[in-house]
C-alpha positions in Angstrom: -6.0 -11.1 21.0 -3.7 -9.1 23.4 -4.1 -5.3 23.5 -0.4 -5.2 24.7 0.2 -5.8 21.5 -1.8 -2.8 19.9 -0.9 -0.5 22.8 3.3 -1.0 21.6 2.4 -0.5 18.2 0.7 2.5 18.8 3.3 3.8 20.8 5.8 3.2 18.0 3.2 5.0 15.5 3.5 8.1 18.2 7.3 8.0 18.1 7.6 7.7 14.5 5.5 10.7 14.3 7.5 12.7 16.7 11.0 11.6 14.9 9.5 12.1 11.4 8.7 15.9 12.4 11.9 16.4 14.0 13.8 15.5 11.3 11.9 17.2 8.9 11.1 20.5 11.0 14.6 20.6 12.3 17.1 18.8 10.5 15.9 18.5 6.6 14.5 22.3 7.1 11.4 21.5 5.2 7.3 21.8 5.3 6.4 18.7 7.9 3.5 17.1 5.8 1.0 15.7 8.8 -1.1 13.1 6.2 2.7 11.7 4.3 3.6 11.7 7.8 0.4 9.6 9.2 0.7 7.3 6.4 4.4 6.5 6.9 3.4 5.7 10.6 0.3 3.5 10.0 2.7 1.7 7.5 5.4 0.8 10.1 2.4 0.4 13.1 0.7 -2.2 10.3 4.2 -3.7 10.2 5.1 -3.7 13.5 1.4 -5.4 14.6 1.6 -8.4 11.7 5.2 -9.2 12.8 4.8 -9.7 15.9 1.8 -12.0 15.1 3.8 -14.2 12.3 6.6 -14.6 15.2 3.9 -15.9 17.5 2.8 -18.3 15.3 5.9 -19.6 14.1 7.0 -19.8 17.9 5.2 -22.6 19.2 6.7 -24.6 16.1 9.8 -24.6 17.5 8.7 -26.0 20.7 6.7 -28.5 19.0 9.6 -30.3 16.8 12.5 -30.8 19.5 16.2 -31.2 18.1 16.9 -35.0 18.3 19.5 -36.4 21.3 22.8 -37.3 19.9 24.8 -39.1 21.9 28.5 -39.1 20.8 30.0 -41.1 23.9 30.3 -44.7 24.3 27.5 -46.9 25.0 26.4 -48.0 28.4 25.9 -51.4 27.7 
């Protein structure tokens, strides 16, 4: 399995922390709860991580099972 993919999502879980505490520190003027906060952030890393993963196996699938050739011209014969 690729650690690139790991390293994004944890990147994403960093940024969702910052932005979460922003907006609650700053904009929403409320106590910035670090374990609701966590939680919220290993939910969207979790999402982030088996998304990708479904879209790369549901790739190849599409390279598998080409669109059939239509030919709307006249025939060559």
């Amino acid at each position: 399995m690729n650690n690139e993919l790991f390293m994004q999502g944890f990147f994403i879980f960093i940024i969702y922390l910052i932005f979460e505490f922003l907006e609650t520190k700053y904009i929403s003027k409320k106590d910035f709860k670090l374990k609701k906060a966590i939680k919220q952030g290993l939910m969207a890393y979790i999402s982030f991580v088996i998304a990708i993963l479904i879209y790369k196996e549901i790739e190849p699938m599409k390279i598998m099972n080409p669109v059939p050739r239509v030919f709307t011209s006249e025939p060559g014969f």
